[in-house]
The first five atom37 places (N, CA, C, CB, O) and aatype in JSON, in Angstrom:
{
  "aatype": [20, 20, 20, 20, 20, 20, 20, 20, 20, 20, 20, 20, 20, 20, 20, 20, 20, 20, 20, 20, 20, 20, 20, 20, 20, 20, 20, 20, 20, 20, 20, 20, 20, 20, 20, 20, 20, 20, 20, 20, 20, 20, 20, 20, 20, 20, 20, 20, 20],
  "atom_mask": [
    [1, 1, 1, 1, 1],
    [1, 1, 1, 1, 1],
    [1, 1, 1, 1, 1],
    [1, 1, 1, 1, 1],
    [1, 1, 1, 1, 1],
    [1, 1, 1, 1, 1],
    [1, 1, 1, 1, 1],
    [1, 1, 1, 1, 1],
    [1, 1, 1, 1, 1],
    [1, 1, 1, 1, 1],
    [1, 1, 1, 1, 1],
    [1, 1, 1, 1, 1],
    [1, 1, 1, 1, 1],
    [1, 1, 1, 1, 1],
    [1, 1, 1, 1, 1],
    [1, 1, 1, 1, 1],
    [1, 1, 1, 1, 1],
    [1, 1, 1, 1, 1],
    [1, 1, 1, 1, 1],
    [1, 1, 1, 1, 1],
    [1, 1, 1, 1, 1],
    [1, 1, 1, 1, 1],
    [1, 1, 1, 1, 1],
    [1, 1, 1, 1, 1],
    [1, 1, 1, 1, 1],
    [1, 1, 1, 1, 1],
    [1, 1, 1, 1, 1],
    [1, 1, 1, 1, 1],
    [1, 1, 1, 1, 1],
    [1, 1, 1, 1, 1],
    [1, 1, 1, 1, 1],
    [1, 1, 1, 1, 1],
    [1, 1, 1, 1, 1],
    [1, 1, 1, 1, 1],
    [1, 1, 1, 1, 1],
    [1, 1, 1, 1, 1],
    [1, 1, 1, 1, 1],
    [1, 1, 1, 1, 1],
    [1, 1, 1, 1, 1],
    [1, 1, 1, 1, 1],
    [1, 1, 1, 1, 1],
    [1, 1, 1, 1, 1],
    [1, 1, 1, 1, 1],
    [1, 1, 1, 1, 1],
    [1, 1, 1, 1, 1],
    [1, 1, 1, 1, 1],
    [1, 1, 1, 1, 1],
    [1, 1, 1, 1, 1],
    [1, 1, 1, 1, 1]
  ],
  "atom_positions": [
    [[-3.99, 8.03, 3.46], [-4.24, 7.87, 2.04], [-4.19, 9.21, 1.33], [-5.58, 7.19, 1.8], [-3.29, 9.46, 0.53]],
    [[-5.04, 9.96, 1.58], [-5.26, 11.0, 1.0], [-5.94, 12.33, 1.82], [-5.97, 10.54, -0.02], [-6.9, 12.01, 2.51]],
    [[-5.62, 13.64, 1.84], [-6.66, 14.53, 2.39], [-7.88, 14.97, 1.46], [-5.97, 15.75, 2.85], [-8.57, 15.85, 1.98]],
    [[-8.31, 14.52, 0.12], [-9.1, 14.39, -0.77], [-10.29, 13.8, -0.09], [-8.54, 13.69, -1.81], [-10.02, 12.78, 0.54]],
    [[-11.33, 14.11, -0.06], [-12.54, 13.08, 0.08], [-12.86, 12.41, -0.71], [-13.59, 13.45, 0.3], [-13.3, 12.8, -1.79]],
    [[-12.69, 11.0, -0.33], [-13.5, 9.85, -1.14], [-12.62, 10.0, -2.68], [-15.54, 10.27, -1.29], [-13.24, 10.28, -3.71]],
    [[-11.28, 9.81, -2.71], [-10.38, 9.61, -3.92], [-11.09, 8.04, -4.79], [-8.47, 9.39, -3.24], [-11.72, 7.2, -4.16]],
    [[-10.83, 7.95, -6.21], [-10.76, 7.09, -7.25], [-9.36, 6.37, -7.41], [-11.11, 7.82, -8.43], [-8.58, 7.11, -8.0]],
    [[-8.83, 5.23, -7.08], [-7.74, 4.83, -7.1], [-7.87, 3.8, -8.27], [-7.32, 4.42, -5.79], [-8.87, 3.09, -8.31]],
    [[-6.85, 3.69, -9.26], [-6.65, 3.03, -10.18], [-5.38, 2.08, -10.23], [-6.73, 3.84, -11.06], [-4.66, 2.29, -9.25]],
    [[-5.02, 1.38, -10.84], [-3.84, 0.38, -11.31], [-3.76, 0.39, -12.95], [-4.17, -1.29, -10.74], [-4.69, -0.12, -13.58]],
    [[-2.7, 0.93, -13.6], [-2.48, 1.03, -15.05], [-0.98, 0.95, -15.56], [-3.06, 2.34, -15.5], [-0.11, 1.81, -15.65]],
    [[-0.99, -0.12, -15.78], [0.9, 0.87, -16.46], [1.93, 0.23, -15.4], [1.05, 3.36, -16.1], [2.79, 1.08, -15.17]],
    [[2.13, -0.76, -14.77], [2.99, -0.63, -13.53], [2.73, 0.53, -12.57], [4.38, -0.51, -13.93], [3.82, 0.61, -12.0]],
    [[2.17, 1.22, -12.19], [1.44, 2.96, -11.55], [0.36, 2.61, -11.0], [0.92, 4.31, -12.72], [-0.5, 1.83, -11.38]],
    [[0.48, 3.4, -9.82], [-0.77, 3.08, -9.09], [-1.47, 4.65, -9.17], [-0.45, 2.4, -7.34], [-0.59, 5.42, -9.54]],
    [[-2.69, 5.33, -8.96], [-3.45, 6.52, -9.29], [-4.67, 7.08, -8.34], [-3.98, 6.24, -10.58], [-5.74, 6.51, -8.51]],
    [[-4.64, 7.81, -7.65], [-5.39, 8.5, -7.46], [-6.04, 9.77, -7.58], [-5.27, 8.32, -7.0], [-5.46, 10.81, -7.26]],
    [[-7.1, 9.75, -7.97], [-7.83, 10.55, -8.63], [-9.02, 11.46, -8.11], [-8.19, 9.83, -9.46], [-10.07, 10.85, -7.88]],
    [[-9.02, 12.85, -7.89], [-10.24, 13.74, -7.54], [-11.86, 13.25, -8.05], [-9.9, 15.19, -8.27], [-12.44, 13.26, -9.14]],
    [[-12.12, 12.97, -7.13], [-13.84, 12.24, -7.59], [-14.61, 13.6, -8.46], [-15.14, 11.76, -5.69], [-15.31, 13.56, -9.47]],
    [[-14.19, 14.67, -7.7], [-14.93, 15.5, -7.92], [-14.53, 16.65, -9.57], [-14.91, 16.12, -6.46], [-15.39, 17.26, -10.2]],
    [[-13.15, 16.63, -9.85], [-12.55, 16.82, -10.87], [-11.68, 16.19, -11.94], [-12.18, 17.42, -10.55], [-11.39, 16.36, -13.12]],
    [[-11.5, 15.66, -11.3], [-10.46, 14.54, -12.08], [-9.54, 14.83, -12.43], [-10.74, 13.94, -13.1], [-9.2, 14.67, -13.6]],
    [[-8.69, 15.48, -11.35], [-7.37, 15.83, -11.2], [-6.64, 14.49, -10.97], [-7.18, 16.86, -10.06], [-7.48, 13.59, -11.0]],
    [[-5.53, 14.07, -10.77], [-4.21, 13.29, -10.59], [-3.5, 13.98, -9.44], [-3.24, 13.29, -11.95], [-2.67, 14.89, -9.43]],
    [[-4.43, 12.85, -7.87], [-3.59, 13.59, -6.96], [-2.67, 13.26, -6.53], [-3.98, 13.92, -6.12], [-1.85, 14.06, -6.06]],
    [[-2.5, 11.96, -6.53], [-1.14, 11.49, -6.49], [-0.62, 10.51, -7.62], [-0.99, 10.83, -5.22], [-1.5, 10.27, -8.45]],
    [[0.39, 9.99, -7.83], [0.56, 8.55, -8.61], [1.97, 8.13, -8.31], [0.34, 8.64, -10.36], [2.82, 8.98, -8.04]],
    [[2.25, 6.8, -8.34], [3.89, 5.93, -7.74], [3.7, 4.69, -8.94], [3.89, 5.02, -5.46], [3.04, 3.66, -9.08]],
    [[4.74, 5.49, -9.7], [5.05, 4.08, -10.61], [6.12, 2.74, -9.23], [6.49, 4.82, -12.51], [6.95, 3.03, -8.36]],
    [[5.54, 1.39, -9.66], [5.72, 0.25, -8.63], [6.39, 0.02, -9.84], [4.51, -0.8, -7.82], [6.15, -1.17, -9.63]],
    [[7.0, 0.01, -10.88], [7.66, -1.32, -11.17], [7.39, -2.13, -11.99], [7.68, -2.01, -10.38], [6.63, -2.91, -11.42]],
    [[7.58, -2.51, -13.25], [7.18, -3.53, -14.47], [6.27, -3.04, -15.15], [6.69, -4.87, -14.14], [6.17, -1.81, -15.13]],
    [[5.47, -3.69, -15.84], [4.55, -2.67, -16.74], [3.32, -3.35, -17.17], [5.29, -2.14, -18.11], [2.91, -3.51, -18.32]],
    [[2.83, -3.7, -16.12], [1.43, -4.27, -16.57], [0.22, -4.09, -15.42], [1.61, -5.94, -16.89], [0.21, -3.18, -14.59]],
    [[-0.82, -5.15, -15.54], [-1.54, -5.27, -14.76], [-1.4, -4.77, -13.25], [-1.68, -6.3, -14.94], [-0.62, -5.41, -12.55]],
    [[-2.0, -3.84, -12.75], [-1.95, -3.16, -11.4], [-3.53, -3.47, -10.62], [-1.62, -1.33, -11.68], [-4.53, -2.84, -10.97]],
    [[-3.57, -4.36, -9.69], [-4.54, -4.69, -8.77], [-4.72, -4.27, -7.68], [-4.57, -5.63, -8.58], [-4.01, -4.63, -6.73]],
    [[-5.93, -3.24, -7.53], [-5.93, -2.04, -6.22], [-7.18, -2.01, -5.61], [-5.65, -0.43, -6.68], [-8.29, -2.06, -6.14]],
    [[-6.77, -1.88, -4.05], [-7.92, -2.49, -2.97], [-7.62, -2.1, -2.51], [-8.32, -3.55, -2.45], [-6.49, -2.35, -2.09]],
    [[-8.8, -0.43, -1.85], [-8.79, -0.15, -0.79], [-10.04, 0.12, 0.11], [-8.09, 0.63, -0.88], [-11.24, 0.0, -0.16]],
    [[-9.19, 0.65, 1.65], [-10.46, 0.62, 2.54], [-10.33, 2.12, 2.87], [-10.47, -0.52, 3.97], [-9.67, 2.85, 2.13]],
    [[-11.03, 2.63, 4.11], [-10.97, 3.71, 4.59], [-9.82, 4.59, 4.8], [-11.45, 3.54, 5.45], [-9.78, 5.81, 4.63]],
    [[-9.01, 3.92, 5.13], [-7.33, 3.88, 5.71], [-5.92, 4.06, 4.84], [-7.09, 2.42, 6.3], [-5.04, 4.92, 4.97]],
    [[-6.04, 2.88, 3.84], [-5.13, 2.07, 3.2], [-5.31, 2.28, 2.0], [-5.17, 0.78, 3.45], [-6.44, 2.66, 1.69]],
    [[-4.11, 2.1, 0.74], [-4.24, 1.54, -0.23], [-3.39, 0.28, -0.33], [-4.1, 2.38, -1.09], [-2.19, 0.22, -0.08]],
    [[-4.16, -0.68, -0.72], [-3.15, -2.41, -1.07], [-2.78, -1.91, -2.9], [-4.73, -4.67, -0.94], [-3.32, -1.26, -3.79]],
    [[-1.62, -2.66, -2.7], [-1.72, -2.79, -4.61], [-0.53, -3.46, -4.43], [-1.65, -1.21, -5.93], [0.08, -3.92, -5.4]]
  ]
}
């Protein structure tokens, strides 16, 4: 997932987001495609979206 500890992952925009807990930097992001609603679930491991 990330070498970040404990990232903020979002869904906005067709884009999926992860985010520095601790700053709120933009450490990664992957526009998926179309432009709406983005539904994101993750675990230790993984991001689903």
């Amino acid at each position: 997932m990330s070498n970040h500890p404990n990232p903020i992952f979002t869904g906005i925009g067709g884009r999926v987001v992860a985010i520095n807990r601790s700053n709120g930097e933009v450490i990664w992001k992957k526009h998926l495609g179309g432009s709406g609603f983005v539904t994101v679930i993750a675990d230790a491991t993984t991001v689903f979206v």
